[in-house]
Each structure stands twice: as C-alpha cells, then as structure tokens.
C-alpha positions in Angstrom: 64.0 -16.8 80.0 62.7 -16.6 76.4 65.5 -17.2 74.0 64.1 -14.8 71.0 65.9 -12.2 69.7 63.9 -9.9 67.3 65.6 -10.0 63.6 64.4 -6.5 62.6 64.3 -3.5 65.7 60.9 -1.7 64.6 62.2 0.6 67.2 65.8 1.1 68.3 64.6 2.3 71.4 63.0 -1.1 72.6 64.7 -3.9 73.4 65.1 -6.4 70.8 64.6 -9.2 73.5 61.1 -11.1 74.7 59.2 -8.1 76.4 56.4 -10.6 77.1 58.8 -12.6 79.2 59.5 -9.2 81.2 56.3 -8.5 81.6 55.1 -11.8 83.3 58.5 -11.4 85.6 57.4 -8.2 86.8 53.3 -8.9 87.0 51.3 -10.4 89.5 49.8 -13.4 87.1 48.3 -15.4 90.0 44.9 -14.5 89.2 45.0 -15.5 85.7 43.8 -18.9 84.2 47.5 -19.5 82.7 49.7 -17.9 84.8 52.9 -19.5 83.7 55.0 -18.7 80.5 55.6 -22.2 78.8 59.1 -22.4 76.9 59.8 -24.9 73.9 62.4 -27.3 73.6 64.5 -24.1 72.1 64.2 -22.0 75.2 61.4 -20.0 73.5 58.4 -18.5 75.1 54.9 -20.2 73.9 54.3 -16.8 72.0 57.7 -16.9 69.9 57.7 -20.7 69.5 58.0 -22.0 65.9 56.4 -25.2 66.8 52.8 -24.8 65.8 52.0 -28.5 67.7 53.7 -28.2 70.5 52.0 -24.3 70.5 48.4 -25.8 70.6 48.8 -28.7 72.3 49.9 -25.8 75.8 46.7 -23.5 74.5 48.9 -20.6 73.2 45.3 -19.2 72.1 43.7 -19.6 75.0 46.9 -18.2 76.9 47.2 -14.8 74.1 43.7 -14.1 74.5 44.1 -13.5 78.2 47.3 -11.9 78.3 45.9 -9.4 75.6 43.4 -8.5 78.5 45.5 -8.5 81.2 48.2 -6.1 79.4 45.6 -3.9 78.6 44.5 -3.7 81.8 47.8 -2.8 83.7 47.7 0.6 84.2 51.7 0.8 84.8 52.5 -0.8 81.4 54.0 1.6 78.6 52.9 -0.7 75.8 52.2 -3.9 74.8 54.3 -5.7 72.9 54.2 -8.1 70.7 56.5 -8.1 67.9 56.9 -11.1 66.2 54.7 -13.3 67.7 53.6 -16.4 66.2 50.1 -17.0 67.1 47.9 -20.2 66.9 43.8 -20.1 67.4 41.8 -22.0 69.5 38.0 -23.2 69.4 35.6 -20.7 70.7 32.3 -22.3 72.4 31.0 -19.7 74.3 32.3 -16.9 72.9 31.8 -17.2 69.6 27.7 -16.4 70.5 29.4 -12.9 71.6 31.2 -11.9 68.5 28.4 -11.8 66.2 29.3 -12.7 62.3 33.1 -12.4 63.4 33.5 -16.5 64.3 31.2 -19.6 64.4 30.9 -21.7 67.3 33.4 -24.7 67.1 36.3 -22.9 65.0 39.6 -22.3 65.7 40.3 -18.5 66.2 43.0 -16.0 67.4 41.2 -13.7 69.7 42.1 -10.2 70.2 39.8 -7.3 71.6 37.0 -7.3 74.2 38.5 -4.6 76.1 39.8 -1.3 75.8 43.9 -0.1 75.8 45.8 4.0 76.6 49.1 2.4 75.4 50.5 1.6 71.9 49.8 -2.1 70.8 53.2 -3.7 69.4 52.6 -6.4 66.1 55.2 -6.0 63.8 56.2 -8.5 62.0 54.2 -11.5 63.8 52.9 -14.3 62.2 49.2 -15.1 62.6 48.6 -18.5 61.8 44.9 -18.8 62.2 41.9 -17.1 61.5 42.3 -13.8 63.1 39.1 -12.0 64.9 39.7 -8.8 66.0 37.1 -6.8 67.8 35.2 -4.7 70.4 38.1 -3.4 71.4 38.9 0.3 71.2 42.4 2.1 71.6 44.0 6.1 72.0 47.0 4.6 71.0 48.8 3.3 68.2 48.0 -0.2 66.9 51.0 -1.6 64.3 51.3 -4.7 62.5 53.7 -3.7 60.0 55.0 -6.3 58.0 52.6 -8.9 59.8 52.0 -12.0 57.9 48.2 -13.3 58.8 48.0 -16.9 57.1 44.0 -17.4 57.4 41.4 -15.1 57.6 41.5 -11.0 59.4 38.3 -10.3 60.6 38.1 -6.3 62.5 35.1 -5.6 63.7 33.5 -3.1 66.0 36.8 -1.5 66.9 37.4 2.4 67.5 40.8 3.2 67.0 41.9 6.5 68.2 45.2 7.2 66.9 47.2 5.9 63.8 46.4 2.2 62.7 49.1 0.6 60.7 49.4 -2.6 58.5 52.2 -1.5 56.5 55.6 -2.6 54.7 54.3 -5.6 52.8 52.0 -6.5 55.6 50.6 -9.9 54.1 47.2 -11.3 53.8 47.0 -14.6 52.5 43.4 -15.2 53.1 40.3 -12.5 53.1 40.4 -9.2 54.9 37.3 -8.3 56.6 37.0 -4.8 57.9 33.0 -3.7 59.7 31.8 -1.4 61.6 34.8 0.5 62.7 36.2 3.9 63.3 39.5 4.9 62.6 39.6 8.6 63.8 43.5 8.6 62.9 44.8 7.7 59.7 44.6 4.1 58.7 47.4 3.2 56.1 48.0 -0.2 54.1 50.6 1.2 52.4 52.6 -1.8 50.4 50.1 -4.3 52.0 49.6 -7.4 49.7 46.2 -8.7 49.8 45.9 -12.4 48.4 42.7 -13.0 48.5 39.3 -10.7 48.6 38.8 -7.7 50.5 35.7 -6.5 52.7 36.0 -3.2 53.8 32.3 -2.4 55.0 30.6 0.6 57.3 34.1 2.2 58.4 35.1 5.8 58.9 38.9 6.9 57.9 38.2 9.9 60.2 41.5 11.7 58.6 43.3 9.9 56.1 43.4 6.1 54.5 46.9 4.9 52.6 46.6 2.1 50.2 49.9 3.6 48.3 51.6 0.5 46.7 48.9 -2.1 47.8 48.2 -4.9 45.5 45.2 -7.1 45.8 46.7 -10.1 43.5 43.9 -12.8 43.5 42.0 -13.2 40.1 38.6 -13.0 39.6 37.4 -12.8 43.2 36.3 -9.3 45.2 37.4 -6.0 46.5 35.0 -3.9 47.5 34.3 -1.4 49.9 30.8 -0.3 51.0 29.7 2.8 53.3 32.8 3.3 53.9 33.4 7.4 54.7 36.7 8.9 53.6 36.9 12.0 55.7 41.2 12.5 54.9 43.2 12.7 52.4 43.1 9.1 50.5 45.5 7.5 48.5 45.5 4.3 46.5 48.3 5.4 43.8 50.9 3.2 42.7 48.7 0.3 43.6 47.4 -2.7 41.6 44.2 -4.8 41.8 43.7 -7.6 39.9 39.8 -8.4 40.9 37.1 -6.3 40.2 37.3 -3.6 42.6 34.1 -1.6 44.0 32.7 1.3 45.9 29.4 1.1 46.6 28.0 4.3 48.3 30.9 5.8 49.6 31.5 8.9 51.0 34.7 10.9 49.5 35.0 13.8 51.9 38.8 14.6 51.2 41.3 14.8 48.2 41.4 10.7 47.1 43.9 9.8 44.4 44.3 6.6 42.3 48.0 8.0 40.9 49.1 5.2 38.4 46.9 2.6 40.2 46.6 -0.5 37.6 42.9 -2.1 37.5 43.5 -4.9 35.9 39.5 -5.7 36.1 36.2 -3.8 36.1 36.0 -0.9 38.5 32.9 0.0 39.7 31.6 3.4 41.9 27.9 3.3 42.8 26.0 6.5 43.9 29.1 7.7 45.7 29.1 11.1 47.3 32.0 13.5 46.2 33.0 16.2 48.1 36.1 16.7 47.2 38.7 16.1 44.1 39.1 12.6 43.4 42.1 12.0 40.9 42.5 9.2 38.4 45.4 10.2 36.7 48.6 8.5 34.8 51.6 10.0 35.6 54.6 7.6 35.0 55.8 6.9 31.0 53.8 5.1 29.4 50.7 4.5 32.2 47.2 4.8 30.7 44.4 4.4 33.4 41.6 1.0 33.2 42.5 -1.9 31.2 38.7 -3.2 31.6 35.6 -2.1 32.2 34.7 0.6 34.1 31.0 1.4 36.0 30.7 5.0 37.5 27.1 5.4 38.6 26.4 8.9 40.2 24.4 12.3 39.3 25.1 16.0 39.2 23.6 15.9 42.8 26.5 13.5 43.9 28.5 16.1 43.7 29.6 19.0 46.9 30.5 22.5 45.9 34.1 21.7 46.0 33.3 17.5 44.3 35.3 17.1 41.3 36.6 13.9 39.3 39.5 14.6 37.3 40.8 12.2 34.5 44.6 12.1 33.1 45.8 9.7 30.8 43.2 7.6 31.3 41.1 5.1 29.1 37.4 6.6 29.6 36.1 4.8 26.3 35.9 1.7 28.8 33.2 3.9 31.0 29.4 2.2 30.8 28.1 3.8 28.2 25.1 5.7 30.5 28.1 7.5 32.0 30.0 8.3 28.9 26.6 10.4 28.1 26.6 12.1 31.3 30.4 12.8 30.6 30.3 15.8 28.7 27.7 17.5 31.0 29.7 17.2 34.4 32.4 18.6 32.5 30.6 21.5 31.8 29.4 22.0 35.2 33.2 21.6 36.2 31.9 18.3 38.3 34.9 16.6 36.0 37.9 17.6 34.5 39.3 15.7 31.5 43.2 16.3 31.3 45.3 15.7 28.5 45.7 12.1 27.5 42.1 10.4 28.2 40.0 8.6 25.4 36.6 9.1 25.9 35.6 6.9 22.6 38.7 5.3 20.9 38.5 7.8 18.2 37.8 11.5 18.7 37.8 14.5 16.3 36.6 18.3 18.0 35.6 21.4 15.9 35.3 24.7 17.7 32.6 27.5 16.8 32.2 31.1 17.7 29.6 31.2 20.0 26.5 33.0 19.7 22.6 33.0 20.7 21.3 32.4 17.1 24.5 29.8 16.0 24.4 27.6 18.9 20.8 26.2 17.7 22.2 26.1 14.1 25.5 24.1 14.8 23.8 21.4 17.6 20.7 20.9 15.1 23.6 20.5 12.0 25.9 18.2 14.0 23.5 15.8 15.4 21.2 15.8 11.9 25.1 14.9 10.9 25.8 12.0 13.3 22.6 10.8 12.4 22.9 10.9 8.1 26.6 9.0 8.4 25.3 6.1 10.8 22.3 5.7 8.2 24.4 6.1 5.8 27.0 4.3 6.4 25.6 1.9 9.0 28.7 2.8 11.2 28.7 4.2 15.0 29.0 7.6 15.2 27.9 9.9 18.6 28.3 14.0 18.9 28.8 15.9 21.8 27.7 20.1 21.6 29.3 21.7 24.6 28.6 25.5 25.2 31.6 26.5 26.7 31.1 30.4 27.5 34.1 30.9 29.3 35.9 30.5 25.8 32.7 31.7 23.6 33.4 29.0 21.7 30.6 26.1 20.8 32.5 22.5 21.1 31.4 19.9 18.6 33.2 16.2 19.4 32.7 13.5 17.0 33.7 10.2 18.3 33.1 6.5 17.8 34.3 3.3 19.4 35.2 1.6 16.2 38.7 1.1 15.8 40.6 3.5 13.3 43.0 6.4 13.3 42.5 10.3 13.2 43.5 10.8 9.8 40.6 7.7 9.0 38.2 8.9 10.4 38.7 12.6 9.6 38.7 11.1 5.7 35.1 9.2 6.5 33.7 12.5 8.1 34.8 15.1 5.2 33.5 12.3 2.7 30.0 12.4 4.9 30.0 16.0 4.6 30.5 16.4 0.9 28.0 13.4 0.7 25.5 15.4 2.9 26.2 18.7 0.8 25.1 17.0 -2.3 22.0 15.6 -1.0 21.4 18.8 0.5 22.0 20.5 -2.7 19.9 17.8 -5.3 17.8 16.3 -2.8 16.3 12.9 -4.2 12.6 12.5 -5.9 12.5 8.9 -3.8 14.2 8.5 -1.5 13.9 5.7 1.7 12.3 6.9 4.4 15.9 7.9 7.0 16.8 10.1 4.3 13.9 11.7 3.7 13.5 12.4 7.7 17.0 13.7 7.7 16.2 15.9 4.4 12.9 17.4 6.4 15.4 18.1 9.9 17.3 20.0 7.4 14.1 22.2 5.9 13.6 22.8 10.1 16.4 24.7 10.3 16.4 26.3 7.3 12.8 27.6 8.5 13.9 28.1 11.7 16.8 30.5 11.7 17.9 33.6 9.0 20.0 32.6 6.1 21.8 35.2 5.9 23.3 34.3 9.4 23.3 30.8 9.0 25.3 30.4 5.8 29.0 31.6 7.6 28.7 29.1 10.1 27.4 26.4 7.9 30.3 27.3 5.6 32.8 26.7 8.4 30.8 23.2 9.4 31.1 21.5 5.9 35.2 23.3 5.5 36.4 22.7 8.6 37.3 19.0 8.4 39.7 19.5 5.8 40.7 23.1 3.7 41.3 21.3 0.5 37.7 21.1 0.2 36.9 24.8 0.5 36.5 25.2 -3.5 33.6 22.4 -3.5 31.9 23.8 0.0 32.1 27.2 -2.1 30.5 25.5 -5.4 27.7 23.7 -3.5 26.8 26.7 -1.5 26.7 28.6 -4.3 23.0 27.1 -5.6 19.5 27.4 -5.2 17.9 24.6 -3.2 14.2 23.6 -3.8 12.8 23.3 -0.3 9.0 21.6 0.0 8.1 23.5 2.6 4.9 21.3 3.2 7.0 18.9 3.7 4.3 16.1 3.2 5.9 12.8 2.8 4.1 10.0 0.7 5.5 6.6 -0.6 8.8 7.8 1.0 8.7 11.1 -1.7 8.4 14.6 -0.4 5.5 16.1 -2.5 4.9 20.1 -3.8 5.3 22.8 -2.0 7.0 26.4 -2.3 11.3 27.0 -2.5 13.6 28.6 -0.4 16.6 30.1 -2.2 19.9 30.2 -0.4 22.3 32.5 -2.3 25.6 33.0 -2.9 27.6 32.3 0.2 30.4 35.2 -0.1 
C-alpha cells in the first residue's frame, strides 16, 4: 500500500490517500505491459516516489503513460487522479514520429494524451520533472493542475478540452510553455501562474473565457507571444506582470479583454488584431500608469466590429509607435478608442476648444497646423497638432503636443511667445525673408483669400488670446492694423514681390 498522504486536500471530498494504489487494487491490470505498482524503499508508489533514480531506473514514464490510457479507458472510473504525482520522462523511439513538433526521437519525455477521457483529470499540485508533451487527447471533463510545478518544458498540443482547463494558484513553469492547435471550449484560466521562461501560445480557441489575472512571465529579454489565438470570452490579464516583450500577432478579441494594472515591463506589441469587443488598458490602483517601454499597436479602422473599442486609463500612450499615435486621434473620433483621464499621448499636451462651425473649422485646422509648422521652423523644436471635429459637443479640438520634455506652464510660455511672434510677422511681414517663412507667410495669404474677414477675425482673435488672457491688449493692438498682402504671391530670391493689399480692420 502506497504510503503518501496528500499535504494539501484540493477536495475535501476525496481521499487524501494514493487513489492510484486503489485503482490498480480494484482493476484488472493483466493486460497491461506493467501491471504491477512498484513501491520505494519508503513504502511509496513509483508515481509519488521522491527518488527520481530509483523512479527511472523501474520506467515510471513508460508505466504513467499507460496507466493514463488505461484510466481513461475504464468506463467505471469517476476520475482520474493524480494529485501530486511526481513524474519522470522516458525516451520516445517510435512515438515520437507520431507527435509531430511536440518531441524528437531519442528524448526523454512525460507522455500524456493519445486518447480521449468523460471523467475529470486530477493534477494538482504534481511535480513534472521532465519535458512534458501533452496531446491528441480530448476531454468533457475537467483537466486541473493547480499549483503544478513542471520543471522542463510543457508542450499541449492538438488537444480539445471540453470543459474548464485549469493551471492555477501559482501553477509553475520553469522552462517554456507551448500551447498549438487547441480548443478550449470552457474557460481556460492561468490565474497566479508564474511563467519562467518564454511563452508560445499559438492557433488556440478560448471558446468562453481565458484568466491570466495575477500571472507573471518573469524571464528577461526572451518571448511571450501569442499568435491566432481567438478570444471568444471574457479575457483577463489584470494584475499581471511581464517582463519580456509580449505580443499578439493576429488575434481575434471577440469578448470584453482587460489588462487592469497589468505591468509591461518591455515592448508590447498587437499586430492586425481583430476587435470586436472593448479591450481595456487601464490603471486603476494609486499610483499605476500603463507601459514602461515601447509600445507597437498595428491595426486600421476596419479592425474594428461595431461593438470594437480600445479604451485607455492612466496609461503612457506617448510610448505608442509613432504611425499609431497619428491614427490616434482619428479612432477616437470614430469612438473605435476611448482615452480616459490620465493617459499621455505625447509627454506634453496643451488643448484649445472652438465653436464649431462650417466656415471656422477650415479657418482654425489651416491656422493651427500653419502654427505647428512656423514654431518647429522657428524654433527648430518638435511640435505636432491634432484638429478633432467633435460635433456631439459643437466644439473644434485643437491639441498641441510634443515629446520633448517640459511642463504645462513651459510649454504654454513657448506657444503664447510663438503666437505673439507669428502675430508680428503676420502683421510686418519681412522684405527677405528665407524661404520656410516666406512659404508659411503665403499659407497665411491662402486663407485670408480663402474665407470672409469679417468671419474670420473672432475666431482668429480667440486663437492668438487663448493661450494666455494677459495677452489680450497686444492680440487687440496687432489686430487692429492694415496688413499688406501680395496677392500674386510670386516668390523671387526668397522675397515676395508686388501685388495688390488686403486690409483687415479693426477687430471689435
């Protein structure tokens, strides 16, 4: 009789003893290659044995790998229990040429699978000392390894699993995690899992749900990455923490998927992903502020379902690839993203707000980017603007932002000393001048020419005052001129030659 008593009951309703001993008392092993149940110098059974030589040296791989078959094929068997099990591999010859990229020929594996199993399937808390292949094998029934520690490689492949698949409580993997070609119709949850080394999740469905709450993936500078993999239930990696790069190549996120105070300690990257529902990167906890590193989000408008949103909270977005920074402020028009309070999209950001209206929005997008483009000639400085046409507010959303680092009140100072600046030259335009400014000078003329002064001026009042009030006597002074306009705007040796004038009154 096998001596082991288990040190944590998983289930108070099972016995804490040796079920595998039970079972070989009760069935008829005489038709099986290893029909005895060897027992250490301890009293324990070959499967609870702590003596790894002694272990292989009676083929406790060879011996699992049939009694997995064999439990799964007694029909009067409940379950099939394993709980803390310590496994050993042995070398696969023959087999190996069946498992595809799961094991070589010649190496020492822990077989599991090959067969299919209508009763629960027992792991918790074993130790799996060997590489680990797992597949073919499909189950209606539970499959649990929680808190399993798996010392070598997991590989699961091919396997359908019908109802809920577990590798939860700290469940530890000390090598890689493979994961192909499998359907998990039930949820699948790794929640507090610890992954050591890299992670290969690859052309798997979570049918209706995957947990990763509280995971961490602690190797440096190695890979995470899951590929084709189809998120069909609710998702969760919150409160998790990765410190490889982390990736989703062409994934399918068919249900709410939230990465709640999730810590990416390097680049995160989500290639041509399809969204159909809310994905949420948010910061909830004091102090937590989404993406420490780089981040690579590569989609379109058409990656998004009617109901596909990506919502930001608290969250670093000025570390977004700059191709999707540009796209930023479009999907959140479209309500394809949501940016909550908290986020910096550049590390400095300053908004002005317009009444919208036909005529104005023309006047305000020319003005702002003719702006962004006068300071960075003129100061040889970064500076981008985003126009937003937000009708559900009327309003017309100007954001200037840069990536340089500086405060508000710094960079509102540079802006309302670019404007007064711009005023001026606007005002008193040059006779030479090099040949930026005298491009900027003839965008100017173009929407003078292009839109009424006497509707323009209020909103190019409020442009040039907004940035600062104190200012509002010198707007009021500079307005209040005639500007000589060359309308024929002929540029030679960087000097605008003769034309005609265009008067612009008083601004009251």
């Amino acid at each position: 009789m096998c001596t082991h008593h288990h040190s944590k009951p998983y289930i108070l309703s099972l016995p804490t003893t040796c079920a595998i001993q039970s079972w070989y008392a009760q069935a008829g092993t005489s038709d099986m290659d290893y029909p005895d149940l060897p027992h250490d110098g301890k009293g324990l059974c070959i499967f609870h044995s702590k003596d790894r030589k002694w272990k292989s040296a009676n083929h406790c791989g060879e011996r699992f790998a049939e009694l997995f078959q064999a439990m799964a094929a007694d029909e009067g068997l409940e379950e099939m229990d394993f709980r803390e099990v310590i496994l050993t591999g042995f070398k696969l010859n023959e087999a190996a040429e069946m498992l595809g990229n799961a094991a070589a020929s010649g190496e020492k594996c822990i077989l599991i699978g090959g067969t299919e199993a209508s009763k629960p399937v027992r792991f918790q808390g074993a130790r799996v000392l060997d590489k680990l292949v797992f597949c073919d094998f499909a189950c209606t029934e539970s499959v649990d390894f929680d808190e399993a520690v798996f010392k070598d490689v997991v590989v699961v492949e091919r396997c359908v699993f019908q109802a809920y698949l577990s590798f939860i409580g700290g469940c530890r993997f000390e090598q890689n995690f493979i994961m192909e070609q499998c359907e998990c119709e039930e949820v699948a949850s790794f929640n507090e899992a610890v992954f050591m080394h890299q992670v290969h999740i690859t052309d798997v469905l979570f049918g209706n749900g995957a947990i990763f709450e509280e995971a961490r993936q602690i190797a440096d500078d190695l890979i995470c990455q899951f590929t084709n993999v189809q998120f069909d239930g609710y998702t969760s990696f919150s409160n998790g923490g990765f410190n490889s790069s982390i990736t989703f190549d062409t994934c399918r996120f068919g249900a709410e998927t939230h990465f709640e105070n999730t810590v990416f300690r390097k680049r995160l990257q989500i290639g041509e992903p399809l969204v159909e529902e809310k994905i949420f990167f948010m910061g909830t906890r004091p102090g937590v502020k989404l993406f420490e590193n780089a981040v690579d989000i590569e989609l379109a408008e058409d990656s998004f379902g009617p109901a596909g949103q990506i919502i930001f909270q608290n969250a670093n977005l000025f570390n977004f690839n700059p191709v999707f920074k540009e796209k930023l402020r479009t999907l959140e028009l479209n309500h394809q993203v949501e940016i909550r309070e908290g986020c910096m999209i550049y590390r400095t950001s300053i908004e002005r707000r317009f009444d919208y209206s036909e005529l104005g929005k023309f006047l305000v997008e020319d003005l702002a980017r003719v702006f962004a483009r006068y300071f960075e000639t003129k100061y040889l400085r970064s500076l981008k603007v985003d126009v937003l046409r937000d009708l559900v507010a009327e309003k017309i959303r100007v954001i200037f932002h840069t990536d340089e680092s500086m405060s508000i009140a710094e960079f509102e100072a540079l802006l309302q000393d670019a404007q007064l600046e711009m005023l001026d030259f606007m005002a008193k335009p040059p006779k030479q001048s090099d040949a930026a400014m005298t491009d900027h000078l003839l965008q100017l003329i173009n929407i003078w020419q292009r839109l009424s002064v006497a509707q323009s001026l209020p909103l190019l009042e409020q442009f040039f005052a907004q940035a600062d009030e104190t200012a509002m006597d010198r707007v009021q002074e500079l307005l209040n001129v005639t500007i000589n306009v060359h309308l024929k705007n002929a540029v030679i040796n960087s000097q605008i030659e003769a034309g005609g004038n265009l008067t612009i009154g008083d601004a009251n």
